[in-house]
C-alpha angles and dihedrals in degrees: 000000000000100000107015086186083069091062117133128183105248093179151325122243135184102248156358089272089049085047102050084045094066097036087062093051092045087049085060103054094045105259123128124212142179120235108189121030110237111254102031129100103259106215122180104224117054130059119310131199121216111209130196144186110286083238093061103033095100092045082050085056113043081052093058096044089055095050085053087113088064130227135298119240094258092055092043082054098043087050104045093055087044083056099041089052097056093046101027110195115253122247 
């Protein structure tokens, strides 16, 4: 990301695949995140934080309130290959 020091929590999640999830969405709207702060063990179970730029922090949001519904079973599908192509599991 272009200035790490701009970093803002956006939310917490319960794990890596409700991560990847938001990041996707996120992807698709335009808005970059960071997943995983420099400098700290990355681990796939536990709770796990999303942070974005402080600019787009409200527009991340805003997203994410409107999605409070969740998603259908053909978004969470579509997601979860979108999210499988960009970290392939390893063999």
């Amino acid at each position: 990301m272009p200035d790490d020091d701009n970093l803002q929590v956006l939310t917490t999640v319960a794990d890596e695949f409700q991560q990847r999830l938001i990041a996707g969405r996120l992807a698709e709207a335009g808005i970059r995140c960071m997943l995983t702060p420099r400098g700290l063990k990355r681990s796939i179970s536990g709770p796990k934080n999303i942070y974005v730029q402080a600019a787009d922090l409200e527009r991340a949001r805003a997203l994410l309130k409107e999605d409070e519904g969740g998603f259908d079973e053909a978004e969470l599908a579509r997601l979860s290959e979108a999210a499988g192509k960009q970290n392939p599991a390893e063999p």
